[in-house]
N, C-alpha and C positions, 0 to 999 in steps of 0.2 A: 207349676209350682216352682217355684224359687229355692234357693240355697236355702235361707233364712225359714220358709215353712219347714223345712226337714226336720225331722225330730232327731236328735243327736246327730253320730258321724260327725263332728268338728272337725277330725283331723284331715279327714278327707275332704270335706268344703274346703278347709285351708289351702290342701293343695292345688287341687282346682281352682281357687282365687288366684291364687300365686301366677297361675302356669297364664289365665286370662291377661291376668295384671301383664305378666312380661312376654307376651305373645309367643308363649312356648307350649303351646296346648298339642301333645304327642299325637304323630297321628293313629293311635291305636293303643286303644287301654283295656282288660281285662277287671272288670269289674264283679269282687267273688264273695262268697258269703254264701250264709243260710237263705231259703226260701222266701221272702216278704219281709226284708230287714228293713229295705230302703235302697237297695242296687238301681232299681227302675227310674225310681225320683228321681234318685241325682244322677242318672242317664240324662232324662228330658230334661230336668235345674239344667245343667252343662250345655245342652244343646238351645235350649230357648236364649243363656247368657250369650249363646255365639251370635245367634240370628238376630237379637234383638235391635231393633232399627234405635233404642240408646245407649245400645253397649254395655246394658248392665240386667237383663232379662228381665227390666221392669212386671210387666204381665199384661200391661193395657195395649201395647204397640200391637198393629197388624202382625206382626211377623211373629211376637209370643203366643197370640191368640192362636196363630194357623197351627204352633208344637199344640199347644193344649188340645186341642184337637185333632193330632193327627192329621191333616193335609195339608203340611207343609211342603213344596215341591220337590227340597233339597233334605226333606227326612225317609229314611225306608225305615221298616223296620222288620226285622227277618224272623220267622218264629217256627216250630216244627209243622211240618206235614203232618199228620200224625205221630207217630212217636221219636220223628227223629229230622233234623236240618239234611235236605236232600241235594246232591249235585246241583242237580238243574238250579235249584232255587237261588244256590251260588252265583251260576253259571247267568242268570236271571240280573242279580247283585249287581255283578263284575260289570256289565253292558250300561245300568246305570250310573254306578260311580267312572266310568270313563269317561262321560259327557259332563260338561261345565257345569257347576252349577248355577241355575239361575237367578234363583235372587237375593241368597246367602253367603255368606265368605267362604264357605265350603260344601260339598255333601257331608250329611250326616246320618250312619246306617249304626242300627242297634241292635245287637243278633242275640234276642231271646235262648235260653237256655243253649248257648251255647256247645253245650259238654256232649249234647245229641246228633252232633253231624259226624254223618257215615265217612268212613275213611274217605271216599273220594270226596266227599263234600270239602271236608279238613284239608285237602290235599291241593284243592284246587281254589281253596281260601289262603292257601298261604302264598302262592303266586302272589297275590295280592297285596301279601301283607309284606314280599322280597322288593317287591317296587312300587312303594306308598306312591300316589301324586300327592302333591304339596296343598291340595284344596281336596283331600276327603277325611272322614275322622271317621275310625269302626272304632267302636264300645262291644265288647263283650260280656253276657253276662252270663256268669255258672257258680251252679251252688255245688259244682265237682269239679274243679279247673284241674285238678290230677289225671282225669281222662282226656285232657284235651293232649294233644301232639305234642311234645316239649318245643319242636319249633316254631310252634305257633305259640306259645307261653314266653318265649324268649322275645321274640319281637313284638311285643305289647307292653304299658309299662303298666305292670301289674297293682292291684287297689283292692286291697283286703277290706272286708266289710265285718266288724265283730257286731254280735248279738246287742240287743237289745238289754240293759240290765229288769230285772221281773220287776222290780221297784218304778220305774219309768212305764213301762205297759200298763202294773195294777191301776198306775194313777189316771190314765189316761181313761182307761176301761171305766172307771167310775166316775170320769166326770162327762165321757161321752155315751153313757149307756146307763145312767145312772145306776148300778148294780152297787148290791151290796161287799163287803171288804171279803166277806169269806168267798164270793164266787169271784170277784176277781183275783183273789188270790191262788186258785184253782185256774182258771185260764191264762194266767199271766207265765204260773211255773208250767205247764203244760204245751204255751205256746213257741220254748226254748227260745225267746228272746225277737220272734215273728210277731208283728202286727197285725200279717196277713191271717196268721191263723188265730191271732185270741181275738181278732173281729170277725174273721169268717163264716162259711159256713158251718162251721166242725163245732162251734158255742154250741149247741144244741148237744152234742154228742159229748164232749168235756164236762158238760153241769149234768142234765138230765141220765142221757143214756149213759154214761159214765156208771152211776148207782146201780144202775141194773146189771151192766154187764161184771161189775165187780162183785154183785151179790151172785150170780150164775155162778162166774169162777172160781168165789170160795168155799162154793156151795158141792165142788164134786170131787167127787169121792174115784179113789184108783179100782175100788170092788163092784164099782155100778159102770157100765163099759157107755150104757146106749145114752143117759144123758151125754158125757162125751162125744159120742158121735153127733147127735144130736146139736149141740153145741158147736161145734166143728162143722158142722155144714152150716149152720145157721151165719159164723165170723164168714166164711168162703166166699158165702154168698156174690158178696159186693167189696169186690179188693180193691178200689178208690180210696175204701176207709179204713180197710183191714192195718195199713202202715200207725195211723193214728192208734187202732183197740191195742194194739200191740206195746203202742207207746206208751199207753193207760194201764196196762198189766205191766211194763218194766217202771213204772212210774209209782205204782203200789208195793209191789216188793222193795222197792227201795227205801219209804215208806217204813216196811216193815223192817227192813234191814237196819235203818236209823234207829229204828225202836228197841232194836234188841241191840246194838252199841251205847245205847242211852241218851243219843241225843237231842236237839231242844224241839219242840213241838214248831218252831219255826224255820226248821229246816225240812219238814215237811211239806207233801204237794198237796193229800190228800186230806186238807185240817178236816176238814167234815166226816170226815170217814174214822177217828181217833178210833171208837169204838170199834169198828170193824180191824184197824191194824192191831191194835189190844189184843184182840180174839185169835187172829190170825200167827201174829207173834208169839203167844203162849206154845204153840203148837210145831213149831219151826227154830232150828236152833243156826245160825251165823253159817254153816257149813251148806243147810238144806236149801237156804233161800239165795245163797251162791249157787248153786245148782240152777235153779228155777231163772236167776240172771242171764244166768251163762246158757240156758237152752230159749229164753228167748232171745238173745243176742243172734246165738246158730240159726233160729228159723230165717231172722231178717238177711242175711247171708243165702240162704237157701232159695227163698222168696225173688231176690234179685239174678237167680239162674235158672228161674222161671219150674222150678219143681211143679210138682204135683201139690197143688196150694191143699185144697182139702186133707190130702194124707198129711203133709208136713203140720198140718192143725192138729189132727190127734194125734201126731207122736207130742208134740209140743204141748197139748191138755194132760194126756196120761203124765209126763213130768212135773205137770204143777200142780195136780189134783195127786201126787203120791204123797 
Protein backbone atom coordinates (compact mmCIF):
# COMPACT_ATOMS: atom_id res chain seq x y z
CA UNK A 1 0.00 0.00 0.00
CA UNK A 2 1.26 3.28 -0.88
CA UNK A 3 1.07 6.88 0.87
CA UNK A 4 -1.68 7.90 -1.60
CA UNK A 5 -4.04 4.47 -0.70
CA UNK A 6 -4.02 5.63 2.93
CA UNK A 7 -7.29 6.92 3.94
CA UNK A 8 -6.45 10.32 5.75
CA UNK A 9 -3.38 11.15 7.97
CA UNK A 10 -2.17 13.96 5.41
CA UNK A 11 -0.08 15.48 7.77
CA UNK A 12 1.79 12.52 8.56
CA UNK A 13 2.27 11.38 4.75
CA UNK A 14 3.64 14.98 4.52
CA UNK A 15 6.18 14.37 6.78
CA UNK A 16 7.34 11.29 5.70
CA UNK A 17 7.44 12.75 1.93
CA UNK A 18 9.52 15.45 3.12
CA UNK A 19 11.96 13.45 5.37
CA UNK A 20 12.31 10.86 1.81
CA UNK A 21 12.39 13.93 -0.42
CA UNK A 22 15.44 15.27 1.68
CA UNK A 23 17.09 12.18 2.72
CA UNK A 24 16.38 12.79 6.34
CA UNK A 25 14.39 9.74 7.18
CA UNK A 26 15.19 9.34 11.30
CA UNK A 27 16.48 6.42 12.31
CA UNK A 28 13.70 5.73 14.63
CA UNK A 29 10.01 6.77 14.89
CA UNK A 30 7.35 6.01 17.35
CA UNK A 31 4.30 5.75 15.60
CA UNK A 32 1.09 6.26 18.20
CA UNK A 33 -2.61 6.29 18.08
CA UNK A 34 -5.71 4.24 18.69
CA UNK A 35 -5.88 0.58 17.73
CA UNK A 36 -6.44 0.14 13.51
CA UNK A 37 -6.24 3.91 12.63
CA UNK A 38 -3.77 3.43 10.06
CA UNK A 39 -0.17 3.18 12.09
CA UNK A 40 0.63 -0.19 10.22
CA UNK A 41 0.01 1.11 6.66
CA UNK A 42 1.95 3.82 6.80
CA UNK A 43 4.69 1.69 8.58
CA UNK A 44 4.87 -0.61 5.40
CA UNK A 45 3.83 2.98 2.77
CA UNK A 46 7.40 4.06 4.44
CA UNK A 47 9.17 1.05 4.13
CA UNK A 48 8.17 -0.17 0.67
CA UNK A 49 9.00 3.91 -0.38
CA UNK A 50 12.60 3.14 0.99
CA UNK A 51 13.21 -0.31 -0.78
CA UNK A 52 11.58 0.45 -3.87
CA UNK A 53 13.96 -0.29 -6.77
CA UNK A 54 12.15 3.47 -8.30
CA UNK A 55 12.37 5.40 -5.27
CA UNK A 56 8.97 6.14 -4.96
CA UNK A 57 7.21 2.60 -3.60
CA UNK A 58 5.48 2.37 -6.85
CA UNK A 59 3.90 -1.16 -5.90
CA UNK A 60 4.93 -3.29 -9.20
CA UNK A 61 8.78 -3.35 -8.46
CA UNK A 62 10.26 -6.63 -7.15
CA UNK A 63 11.37 -5.23 -3.99
CA UNK A 64 7.58 -3.52 -3.14
CA UNK A 65 6.03 -6.79 -4.10
CA UNK A 66 8.57 -8.75 -1.54
CA UNK A 67 7.07 -5.61 1.69
CA UNK A 68 3.57 -6.45 0.44
CA UNK A 69 4.22 -9.77 1.39
CA UNK A 70 6.33 -9.79 4.05
CA UNK A 71 9.66 -11.56 2.77
CA UNK A 72 11.43 -8.88 2.39
CA UNK A 73 15.19 -9.69 3.44
CA UNK A 74 15.79 -6.38 5.04
CA UNK A 75 12.21 -6.25 6.86
CA UNK A 76 11.51 -7.94 10.35
CA UNK A 77 8.95 -7.31 12.09
CA UNK A 78 8.61 -7.86 15.76
CA UNK A 79 5.20 -8.65 17.53
CA UNK A 80 4.39 -10.08 21.12
CA UNK A 81 4.95 -13.60 22.33
CA UNK A 82 2.08 -13.73 23.83
CA UNK A 83 1.13 -10.97 25.87
CA UNK A 84 4.13 -9.17 25.77
CA UNK A 85 7.76 -8.24 23.35
CA UNK A 86 10.23 -10.46 25.24
CA UNK A 87 14.16 -10.04 25.84
CA UNK A 88 15.41 -12.65 23.74
CA UNK A 89 13.09 -11.58 20.87
CA UNK A 90 15.18 -8.35 21.20
CA UNK A 91 18.14 -9.78 21.76
CA UNK A 92 17.04 -11.90 18.33
CA UNK A 93 16.48 -8.16 16.59
CA UNK A 94 19.72 -6.71 17.59
CA UNK A 95 21.96 -9.87 15.73
CA UNK A 96 19.98 -8.95 12.70
CA UNK A 97 20.06 -5.32 12.37
CA UNK A 98 23.98 -5.49 13.01
CA UNK A 99 24.47 -7.30 9.63
CA UNK A 100 24.40 -5.21 6.36
CA UNK A 101 21.63 -5.12 4.66
CA UNK A 102 21.28 -6.87 1.57
CA UNK A 103 19.38 -5.60 -0.81
CA UNK A 104 17.80 -2.35 0.65
CA UNK A 105 19.37 0.88 1.56
CA UNK A 106 18.74 -0.16 5.09
CA UNK A 107 17.14 -2.69 7.58
CA UNK A 108 13.89 -2.21 8.37
CA UNK A 109 12.32 -3.55 11.70
CA UNK A 110 8.56 -2.72 12.79
CA UNK A 111 7.97 -3.57 16.44
CA UNK A 112 4.20 -4.32 16.80
CA UNK A 113 2.58 -3.10 19.97
CA UNK A 114 5.32 -1.81 21.24
CA UNK A 115 4.08 -0.61 24.73
CA UNK A 116 4.35 -4.71 25.64
CA UNK A 117 7.94 -5.16 26.18
CA UNK A 118 9.10 -6.49 29.52
CA UNK A 119 11.42 -3.96 31.24
CA UNK A 120 14.38 -6.03 30.05
CA UNK A 121 13.12 -6.16 26.72
CA UNK A 122 12.84 -2.03 26.73
CA UNK A 123 16.07 -1.97 28.31
CA UNK A 124 17.99 -3.83 25.99
CA UNK A 125 16.06 -2.10 22.99
CA UNK A 126 17.42 0.93 23.88
CA UNK A 127 21.07 -0.03 23.64
CA UNK A 128 20.08 0.09 20.26
CA UNK A 129 18.43 2.95 19.88
CA UNK A 130 21.85 4.97 22.13
CA UNK A 131 23.87 3.82 19.00
CA UNK A 132 21.68 3.89 15.82
CA UNK A 133 23.84 2.55 12.69
CA UNK A 134 23.28 4.83 9.93
CA UNK A 135 21.53 1.74 7.54
CA UNK A 136 18.76 0.65 10.02
CA UNK A 137 15.26 2.25 10.62
CA UNK A 138 12.93 0.93 14.01
CA UNK A 139 9.29 2.15 13.61
CA UNK A 140 7.50 1.76 16.74
CA UNK A 141 4.11 1.11 17.08
CA UNK A 142 1.78 1.74 20.36
CA UNK A 143 -1.72 2.56 21.07
CA UNK A 144 -0.07 3.53 24.79
CA UNK A 145 3.30 5.18 24.10
CA UNK A 146 2.97 6.67 27.94
CA UNK A 147 4.17 3.02 29.02
CA UNK A 148 7.03 2.91 27.00
CA UNK A 149 10.44 4.03 29.00
CA UNK A 150 10.62 7.92 28.46
CA UNK A 151 14.14 7.04 27.00
CA UNK A 152 13.03 5.21 24.67
CA UNK A 153 10.29 8.07 23.76
CA UNK A 154 13.05 10.50 23.63
CA UNK A 155 15.09 8.95 21.05
CA UNK A 156 12.45 8.24 18.49
CA UNK A 157 10.97 11.02 16.50
CA UNK A 158 7.54 10.73 17.71
CA UNK A 159 4.21 10.59 15.02
CA UNK A 160 0.93 10.99 16.69
CA UNK A 161 -1.91 9.22 14.76
CA UNK A 162 -5.48 11.09 15.59
CA UNK A 163 -8.77 9.19 14.96
CA UNK A 164 -10.51 8.65 12.15
CA UNK A 165 -13.56 11.37 11.80
CA UNK A 166 -17.10 8.85 12.15
CA UNK A 167 -18.12 10.91 9.01
CA UNK A 168 -15.12 9.25 6.90
CA UNK A 169 -15.76 5.60 8.41
CA UNK A 170 -19.71 5.86 7.88
CA UNK A 171 -18.97 6.46 4.33
CA UNK A 172 -16.68 4.01 3.61
CA UNK A 173 -18.81 1.35 5.50
CA UNK A 174 -21.55 1.94 2.95
CA UNK A 175 -19.96 2.00 0.07
CA UNK A 176 -17.75 -1.08 0.95
CA UNK A 177 -20.46 -3.22 2.69
CA UNK A 178 -23.27 -1.79 1.13
CA UNK A 179 -25.10 -1.25 4.59
CA UNK A 180 -27.70 0.80 5.31
CA UNK A 181 -26.98 4.80 7.00
CA UNK A 182 -28.52 3.77 10.31
CA UNK A 183 -26.10 0.81 10.83
CA UNK A 184 -23.27 2.51 9.71
CA UNK A 185 -23.92 5.13 11.80
CA UNK A 186 -23.87 2.74 14.83
CA UNK A 187 -20.54 1.17 13.81
CA UNK A 188 -18.82 4.26 12.63
CA UNK A 189 -19.66 6.06 16.40
CA UNK A 190 -18.66 2.83 18.05
CA UNK A 191 -15.58 2.14 16.30
CA UNK A 192 -13.87 5.51 17.92
CA UNK A 193 -12.42 6.49 14.84
CA UNK A 194 -10.75 2.42 13.97
CA UNK A 195 -11.42 0.90 10.68
CA UNK A 196 -10.16 -2.06 12.17
CA UNK A 197 -13.02 -2.41 14.32
CA UNK A 198 -16.21 -0.91 12.24
CA UNK A 199 -14.80 -3.64 9.58
CA UNK A 200 -14.02 -6.23 12.09
CA UNK A 201 -14.89 -8.85 13.72
CA UNK A 202 -16.83 -7.08 16.48
CA UNK A 203 -19.91 -5.81 13.28
CA UNK A 204 -21.78 -8.71 14.49
CA UNK A 205 -21.58 -7.73 18.12
CA UNK A 206 -22.15 -3.54 17.54
CA UNK A 207 -25.46 -4.19 15.25
CA UNK A 208 -26.99 -7.59 16.16
CA UNK A 209 -25.81 -8.46 19.68
CA UNK A 210 -25.76 -5.05 20.70
CA UNK A 211 -29.84 -5.10 20.95
CA UNK A 212 -29.80 -7.91 23.11
CA UNK A 213 -27.35 -7.11 25.39
CA UNK A 214 -28.86 -3.51 25.82
CA UNK A 215 -32.37 -5.06 26.29
CA UNK A 216 -30.71 -7.66 29.38
CA UNK A 217 -29.26 -4.53 30.88
CA UNK A 218 -32.10 -2.38 30.99
CA UNK A 219 -34.11 -5.03 31.72
CA UNK A 220 -32.55 -5.58 35.63
CA UNK A 221 -33.74 -4.82 38.44
CA UNK A 222 -31.43 -4.11 41.98
CA UNK A 223 -34.61 -6.39 43.92
CA UNK A 224 -33.99 -9.56 41.52
CA UNK A 225 -30.03 -10.48 42.54
CA UNK A 226 -29.87 -13.87 40.26
CA UNK A 227 -30.70 -12.47 36.82
CA UNK A 228 -27.58 -10.21 37.75
CA UNK A 229 -25.55 -12.87 38.60
CA UNK A 230 -26.76 -14.62 35.87
CA UNK A 231 -25.91 -11.98 33.58
CA UNK A 232 -22.47 -11.48 35.04
CA UNK A 233 -21.25 -14.57 34.32
CA UNK A 234 -22.73 -14.78 31.10
CA UNK A 235 -20.40 -10.95 30.00
CA UNK A 236 -17.12 -12.98 32.00
CA UNK A 237 -17.48 -15.67 30.10
CA UNK A 238 -15.29 -14.48 27.13
CA UNK A 239 -13.17 -11.26 28.08
CA UNK A 240 -11.67 -10.73 24.29
CA UNK A 241 -15.09 -8.85 24.10
CA UNK A 242 -16.01 -7.95 27.54
CA UNK A 243 -13.71 -4.42 26.59
CA UNK A 244 -16.13 -3.80 23.59
CA UNK A 245 -19.84 -4.77 25.84
CA UNK A 246 -18.59 -2.42 28.09
CA UNK A 247 -17.87 0.08 25.52
CA UNK A 248 -21.68 -0.48 24.29
CA UNK A 249 -23.06 0.10 28.00
CA UNK A 250 -20.78 3.45 28.37
CA UNK A 251 -21.99 4.17 24.93
CA UNK A 252 -25.87 4.02 25.82
CA UNK A 253 -25.69 5.93 28.97
CA UNK A 254 -24.28 8.48 27.23
CA UNK A 255 -27.00 8.13 24.97
CA UNK A 256 -29.19 8.59 27.61
CA UNK A 257 -27.24 11.31 29.34
CA UNK A 258 -27.56 13.48 25.90
CA UNK A 259 -31.20 12.84 26.26
CA UNK A 260 -31.77 14.28 29.36
CA UNK A 261 -29.54 17.53 28.59
CA UNK A 262 -31.52 17.81 25.38
CA UNK A 263 -29.55 17.21 22.86
CA UNK A 264 -29.88 16.60 19.08
CA UNK A 265 -30.72 13.15 18.06
CA UNK A 266 -27.43 13.22 16.00
CA UNK A 267 -25.23 13.30 18.51
CA UNK A 268 -26.39 10.09 19.39
CA UNK A 269 -24.61 6.53 19.01
CA UNK A 270 -27.51 4.48 19.48
CA UNK A 271 -30.18 6.17 16.70
CA UNK A 272 -32.07 2.77 16.66
CA UNK A 273 -32.50 2.39 20.06
CA UNK A 274 -34.31 6.28 20.50
CA UNK A 275 -37.10 4.25 21.92
CA UNK A 276 -35.29 2.51 24.40
CA UNK A 277 -32.99 5.77 25.68
CA UNK A 278 -36.71 7.47 25.89
CA UNK A 279 -37.72 4.89 28.36
CA UNK A 280 -34.50 4.54 30.11
CA UNK A 281 -34.19 8.42 30.40
CA UNK A 282 -37.63 8.92 32.00
CA UNK A 283 -36.39 6.96 34.93
CA UNK A 284 -32.74 8.45 35.61
CA UNK A 285 -32.12 11.85 36.35
CA UNK A 286 -28.26 13.67 35.17
CA UNK A 287 -26.94 12.85 38.62
CA UNK A 288 -27.96 8.73 38.53
CA UNK A 289 -26.45 8.20 35.00
CA UNK A 290 -23.16 10.04 36.29
CA UNK A 291 -22.99 7.49 38.56
CA UNK A 292 -23.58 4.48 36.25
CA UNK A 293 -20.60 6.45 33.94
CA UNK A 294 -18.31 6.83 36.50
CA UNK A 295 -18.73 2.96 37.79
CA UNK A 296 -18.21 1.84 34.36
CA UNK A 297 -15.18 3.95 33.89
CA UNK A 298 -13.93 2.21 37.66
CA UNK A 299 -14.40 -1.43 36.40
CA UNK A 300 -12.28 -0.82 33.07
CA UNK A 301 -9.51 0.38 35.56
CA UNK A 302 -10.13 -2.61 37.67
CA UNK A 303 -10.24 -5.04 34.77
CA UNK A 304 -6.56 -3.81 33.63
CA UNK A 305 -5.21 -5.05 37.39
CA UNK A 306 -6.60 -8.17 36.43
CA UNK A 307 -9.26 -8.29 39.41
CA UNK A 308 -11.59 -10.92 39.79
CA UNK A 309 -13.49 -10.27 36.28
CA UNK A 310 -16.83 -12.06 37.31
CA UNK A 311 -17.17 -10.27 40.75
CA UNK A 312 -16.05 -6.91 39.40
CA UNK A 313 -19.34 -7.71 36.79
CA UNK A 314 -21.78 -7.80 39.66
CA UNK A 315 -20.71 -5.03 41.57
CA UNK A 316 -20.64 -3.13 38.39
CA UNK A 317 -24.68 -4.60 37.20
CA UNK A 318 -26.03 -3.95 40.88
CA UNK A 319 -24.84 -0.15 39.98
CA UNK A 320 -26.59 0.20 36.76
CA UNK A 321 -29.70 -2.05 37.45
CA UNK A 322 -30.19 0.41 40.76
Amino acid sequence: MTFDQILGHEQQKEILRRALANGKVAHAYLFSGQDGIGKRLMAMALARAIVCLEQRGCGNCRACRKIDHQNHPDLHILEPDGNSIKIEQIRVLQRELNLKPLEAPCKICIIEQADTMTVGAANALLKTLEEPRGDTLIILLSTQPNRLLETIRSRCQPLPFIRHPNSRIQAELEKQLGIDSAESHVLAALSEGSFKKAFGKDRDLYLEQRRQLLKTLTGLSSGSILPILDFAEQLAADKTVLPDILEIFQAFYRDVLMTLQGRSDEELVNLDLKEKILMVSGRENVSTILDKLEALIEIRRQLDRNVNRQLALEVLLLKLAA
